[in-house]
C-alpha positions in Angstrom: 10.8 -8.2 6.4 13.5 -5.8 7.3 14.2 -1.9 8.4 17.1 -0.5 6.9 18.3 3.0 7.9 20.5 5.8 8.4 22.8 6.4 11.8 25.4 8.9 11.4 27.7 8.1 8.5 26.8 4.3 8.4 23.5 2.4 7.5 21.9 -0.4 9.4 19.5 -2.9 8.2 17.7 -5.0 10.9 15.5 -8.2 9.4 14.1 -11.5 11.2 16.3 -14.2 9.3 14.5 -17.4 10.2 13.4 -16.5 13.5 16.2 -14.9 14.6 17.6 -11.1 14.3 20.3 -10.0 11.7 22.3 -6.6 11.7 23.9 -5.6 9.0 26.0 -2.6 8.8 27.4 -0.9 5.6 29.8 2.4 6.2 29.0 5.1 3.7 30.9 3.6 0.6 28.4 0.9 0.5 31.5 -0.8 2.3 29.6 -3.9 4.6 31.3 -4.0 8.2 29.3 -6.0 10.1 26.7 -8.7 9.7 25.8 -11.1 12.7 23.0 -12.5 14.5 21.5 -11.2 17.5 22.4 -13.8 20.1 21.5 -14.9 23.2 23.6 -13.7 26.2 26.1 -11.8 26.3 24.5 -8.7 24.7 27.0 -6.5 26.1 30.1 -8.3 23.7 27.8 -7.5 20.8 26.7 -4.0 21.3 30.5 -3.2 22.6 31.7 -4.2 19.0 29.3 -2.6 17.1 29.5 0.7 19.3 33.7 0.2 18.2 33.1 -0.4 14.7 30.6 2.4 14.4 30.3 4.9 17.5 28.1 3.9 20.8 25.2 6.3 19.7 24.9 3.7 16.5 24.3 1.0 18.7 21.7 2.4 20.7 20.1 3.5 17.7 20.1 0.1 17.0 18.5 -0.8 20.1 16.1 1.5 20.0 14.4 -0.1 16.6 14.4 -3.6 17.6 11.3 -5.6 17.3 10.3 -6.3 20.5 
């Protein structure tokens, strides 16, 4: 099962893919930018491209509505 939402101009989808966690992000053209798996270390790289694709505030978003 998945979120998908709004965050600023783009929208984000966050699902458990097989045990693992999937972003997706589409900007508002229905254009998709960015789909990866949440990795192990180094977060930083993939929050840093996502916050340069979109804008920083996206990414915490993000953050903020992971599953724990």
């Amino acid at each position: 099962m998945g979120t998908m939402f709004q965050a600023a101009d783009w929208f984000v989808r966050i699902r458990n893919k097989g045990g693992q966690i999937k972003i997706t992000i589409w900007d508002k053209y229905g254009e998709k930018l960015f789909s990866d798996f949440l990795g192990p270390e180094p977060h930083t790289k993939f929050w840093n491209t996502i916050a340069k694709i979109t804008a920083r505030e996206v990414a915490e978003q993000i953050q903020e509505r992971l599953p724990v």
